[in-house]
Backbone as ProteinMPNN parsed JSONL, in Angstrom:
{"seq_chain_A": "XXXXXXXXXXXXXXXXXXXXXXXXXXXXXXXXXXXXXXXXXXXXXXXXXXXXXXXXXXXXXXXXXXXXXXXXXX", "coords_chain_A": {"N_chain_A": [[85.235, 131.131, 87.156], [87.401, 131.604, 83.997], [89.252, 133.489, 83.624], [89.053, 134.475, 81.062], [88.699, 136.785, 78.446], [85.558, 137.675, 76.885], [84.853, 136.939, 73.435], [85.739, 139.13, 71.277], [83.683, 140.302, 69.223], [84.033, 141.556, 66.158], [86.185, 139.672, 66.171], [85.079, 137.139, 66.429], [83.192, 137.381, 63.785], [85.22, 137.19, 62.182], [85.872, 134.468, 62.476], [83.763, 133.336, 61.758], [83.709, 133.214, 59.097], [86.004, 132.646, 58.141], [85.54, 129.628, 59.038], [83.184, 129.276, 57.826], [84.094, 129.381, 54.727], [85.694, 127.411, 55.103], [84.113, 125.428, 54.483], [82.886, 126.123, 52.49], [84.944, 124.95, 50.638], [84.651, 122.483, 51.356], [82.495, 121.819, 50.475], [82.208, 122.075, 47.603], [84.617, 120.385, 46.905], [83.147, 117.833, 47.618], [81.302, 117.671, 45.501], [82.909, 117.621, 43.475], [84.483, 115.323, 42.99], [83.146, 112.692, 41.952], [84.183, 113.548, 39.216], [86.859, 113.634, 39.583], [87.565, 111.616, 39.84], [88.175, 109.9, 38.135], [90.313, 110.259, 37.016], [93.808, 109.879, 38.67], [95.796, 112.116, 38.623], [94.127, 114.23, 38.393], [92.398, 113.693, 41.104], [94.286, 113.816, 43.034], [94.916, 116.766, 42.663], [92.397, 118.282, 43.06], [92.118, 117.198, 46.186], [94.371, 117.962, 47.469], [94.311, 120.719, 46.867], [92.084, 121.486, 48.085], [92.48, 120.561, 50.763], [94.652, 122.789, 51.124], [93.453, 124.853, 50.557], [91.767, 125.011, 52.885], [94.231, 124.905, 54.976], [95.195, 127.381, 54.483], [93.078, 129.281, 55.048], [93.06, 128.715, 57.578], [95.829, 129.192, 58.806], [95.533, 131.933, 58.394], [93.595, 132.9, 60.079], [94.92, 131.61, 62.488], [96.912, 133.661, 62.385], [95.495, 136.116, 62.229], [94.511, 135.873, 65.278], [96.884, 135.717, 66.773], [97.866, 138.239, 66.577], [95.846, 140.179, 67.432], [96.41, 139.116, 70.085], [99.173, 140.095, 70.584], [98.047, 142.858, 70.6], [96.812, 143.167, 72.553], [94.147, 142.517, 72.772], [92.948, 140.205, 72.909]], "CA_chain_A": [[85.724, 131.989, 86.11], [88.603, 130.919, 83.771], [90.258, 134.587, 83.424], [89.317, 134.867, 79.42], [87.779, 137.757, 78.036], [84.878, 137.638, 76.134], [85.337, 136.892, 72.353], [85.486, 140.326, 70.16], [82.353, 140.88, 68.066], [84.887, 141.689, 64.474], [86.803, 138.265, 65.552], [83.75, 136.703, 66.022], [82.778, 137.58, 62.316], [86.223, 137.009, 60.905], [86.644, 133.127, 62.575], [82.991, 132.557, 61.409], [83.713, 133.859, 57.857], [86.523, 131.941, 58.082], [84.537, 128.427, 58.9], [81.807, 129.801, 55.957], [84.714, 129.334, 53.574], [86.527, 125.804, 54.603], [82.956, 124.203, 54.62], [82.39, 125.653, 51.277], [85.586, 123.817, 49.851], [84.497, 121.086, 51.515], [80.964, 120.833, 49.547], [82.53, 122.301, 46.356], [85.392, 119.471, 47.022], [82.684, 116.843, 47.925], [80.489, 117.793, 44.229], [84.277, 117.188, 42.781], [85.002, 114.463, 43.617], [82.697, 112.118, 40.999], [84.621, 113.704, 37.851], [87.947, 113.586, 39.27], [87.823, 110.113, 40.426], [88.34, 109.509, 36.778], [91.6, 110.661, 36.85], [94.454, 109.805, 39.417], [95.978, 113.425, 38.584], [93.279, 115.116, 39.487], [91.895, 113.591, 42.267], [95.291, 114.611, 43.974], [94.887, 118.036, 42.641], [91.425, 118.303, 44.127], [92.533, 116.981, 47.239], [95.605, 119.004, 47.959], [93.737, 122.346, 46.512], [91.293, 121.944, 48.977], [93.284, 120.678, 51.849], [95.91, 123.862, 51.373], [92.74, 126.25, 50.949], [91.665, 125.24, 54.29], [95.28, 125.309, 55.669], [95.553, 128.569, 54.053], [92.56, 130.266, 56.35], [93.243, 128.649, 58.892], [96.459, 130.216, 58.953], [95.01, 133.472, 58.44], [92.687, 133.144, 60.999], [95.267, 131.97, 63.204], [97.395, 134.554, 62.597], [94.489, 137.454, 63.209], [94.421, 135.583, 66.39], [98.123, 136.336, 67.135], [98.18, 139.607, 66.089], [94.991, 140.879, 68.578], [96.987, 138.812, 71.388], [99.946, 140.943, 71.228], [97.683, 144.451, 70.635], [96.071, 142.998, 74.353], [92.445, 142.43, 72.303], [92.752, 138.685, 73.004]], "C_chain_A": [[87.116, 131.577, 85.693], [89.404, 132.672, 83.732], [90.261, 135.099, 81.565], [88.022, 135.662, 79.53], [86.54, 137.206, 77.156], [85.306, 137.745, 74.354], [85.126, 138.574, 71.613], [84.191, 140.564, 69.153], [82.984, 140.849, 66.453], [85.561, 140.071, 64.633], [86.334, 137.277, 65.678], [83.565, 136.111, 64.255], [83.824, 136.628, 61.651], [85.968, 135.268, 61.058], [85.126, 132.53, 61.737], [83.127, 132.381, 59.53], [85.023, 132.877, 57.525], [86.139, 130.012, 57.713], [84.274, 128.448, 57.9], [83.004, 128.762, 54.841], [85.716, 128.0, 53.522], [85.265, 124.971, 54.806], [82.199, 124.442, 53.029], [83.156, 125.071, 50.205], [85.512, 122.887, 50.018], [83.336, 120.358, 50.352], [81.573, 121.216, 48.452], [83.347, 121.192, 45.855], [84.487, 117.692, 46.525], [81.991, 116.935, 46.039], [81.519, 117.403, 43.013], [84.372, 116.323, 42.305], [84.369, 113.085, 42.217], [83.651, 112.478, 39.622], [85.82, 113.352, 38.126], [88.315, 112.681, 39.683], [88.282, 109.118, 39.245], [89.866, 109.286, 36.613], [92.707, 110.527, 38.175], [95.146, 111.351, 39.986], [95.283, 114.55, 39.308], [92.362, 114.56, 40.392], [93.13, 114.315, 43.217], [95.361, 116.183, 43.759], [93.836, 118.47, 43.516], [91.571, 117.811, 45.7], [93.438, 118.112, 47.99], [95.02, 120.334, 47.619], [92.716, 122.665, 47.951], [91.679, 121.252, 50.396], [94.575, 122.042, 52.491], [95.056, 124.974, 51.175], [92.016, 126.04, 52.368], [92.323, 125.132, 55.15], [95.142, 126.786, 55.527], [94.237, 129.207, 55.126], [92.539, 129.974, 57.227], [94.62, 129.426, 59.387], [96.509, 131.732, 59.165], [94.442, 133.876, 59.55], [93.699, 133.181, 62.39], [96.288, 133.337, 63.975], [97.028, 136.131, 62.737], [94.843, 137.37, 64.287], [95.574, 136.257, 67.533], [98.52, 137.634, 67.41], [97.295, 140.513, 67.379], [95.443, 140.234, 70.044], [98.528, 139.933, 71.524], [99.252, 142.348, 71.084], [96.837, 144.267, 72.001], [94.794, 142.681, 73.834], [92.478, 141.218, 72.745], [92.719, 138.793, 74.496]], "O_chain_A": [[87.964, 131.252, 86.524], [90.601, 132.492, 83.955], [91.094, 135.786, 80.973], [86.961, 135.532, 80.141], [86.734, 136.072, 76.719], [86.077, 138.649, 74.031], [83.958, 138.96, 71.592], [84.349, 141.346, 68.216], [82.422, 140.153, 65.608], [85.571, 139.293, 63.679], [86.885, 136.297, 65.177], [83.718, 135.011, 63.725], [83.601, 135.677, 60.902], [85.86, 134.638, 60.006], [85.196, 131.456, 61.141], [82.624, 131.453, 58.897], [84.922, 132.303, 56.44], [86.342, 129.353, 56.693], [84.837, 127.847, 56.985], [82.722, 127.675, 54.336], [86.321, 127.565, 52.542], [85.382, 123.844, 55.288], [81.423, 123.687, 52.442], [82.657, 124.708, 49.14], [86.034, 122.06, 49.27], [83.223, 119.287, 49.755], [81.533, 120.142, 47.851], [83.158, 120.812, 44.7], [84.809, 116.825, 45.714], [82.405, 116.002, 45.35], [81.17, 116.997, 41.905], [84.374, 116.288, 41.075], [85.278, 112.581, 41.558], [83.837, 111.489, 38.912], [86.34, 112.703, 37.217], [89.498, 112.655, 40.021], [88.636, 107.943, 39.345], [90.435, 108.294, 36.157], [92.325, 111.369, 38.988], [95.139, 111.759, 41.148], [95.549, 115.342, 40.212], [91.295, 115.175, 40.384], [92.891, 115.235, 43.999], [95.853, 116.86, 44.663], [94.117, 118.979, 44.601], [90.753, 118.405, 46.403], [93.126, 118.897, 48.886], [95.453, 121.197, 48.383], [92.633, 123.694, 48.621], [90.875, 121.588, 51.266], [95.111, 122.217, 53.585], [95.509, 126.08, 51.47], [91.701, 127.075, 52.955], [91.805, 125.158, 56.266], [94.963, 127.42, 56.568], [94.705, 129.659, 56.171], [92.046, 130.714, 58.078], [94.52, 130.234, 60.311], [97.237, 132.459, 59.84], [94.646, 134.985, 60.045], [93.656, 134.09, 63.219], [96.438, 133.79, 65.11], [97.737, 137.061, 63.124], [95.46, 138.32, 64.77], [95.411, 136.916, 68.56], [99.311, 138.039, 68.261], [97.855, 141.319, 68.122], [94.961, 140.703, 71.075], [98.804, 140.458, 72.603], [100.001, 143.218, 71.527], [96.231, 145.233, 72.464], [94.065, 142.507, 74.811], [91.37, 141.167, 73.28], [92.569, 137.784, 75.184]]}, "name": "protein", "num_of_chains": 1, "seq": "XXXXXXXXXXXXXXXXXXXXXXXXXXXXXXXXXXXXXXXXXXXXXXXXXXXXXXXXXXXXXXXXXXXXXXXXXX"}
């Protein structure tokens, strides 16, 4: 036994809901990717949009994470 609780059931949901949503900028990214290959401009827009929307929940997520470690849930 390592001493960790069992994961939460709600942060469960949230981290999967989380996932859900940087795998669907990935395929929305990947379907991109043909038009804006055209363009130097926007390939870096498409890039960085969907590199900083899956910073951006990951942040979120980690900072749920944070938040139920100091209320003792973690």
């Amino acid at each position: 036994m390592t001493g960790t609780k069992p994961a939460n059931p709600a942060s469960l949901l949230k981290g999967l809901g989380y996932l859900t949503s940087s795998v669907s900028v990935a395929l929305l990214a990947v379907v991109s990717v043909k038009a804006a290959s055209e363009s130097p401009w926007l390939m870096a827009c498409l890039l960085l949009g969907a590199a900083t929307a899956v910073a951006g929940m990951v942040l979120r997520w980690r900072s749920h994470r944070l938040e139920q470690k100091e209320d003792g849930q973690a």
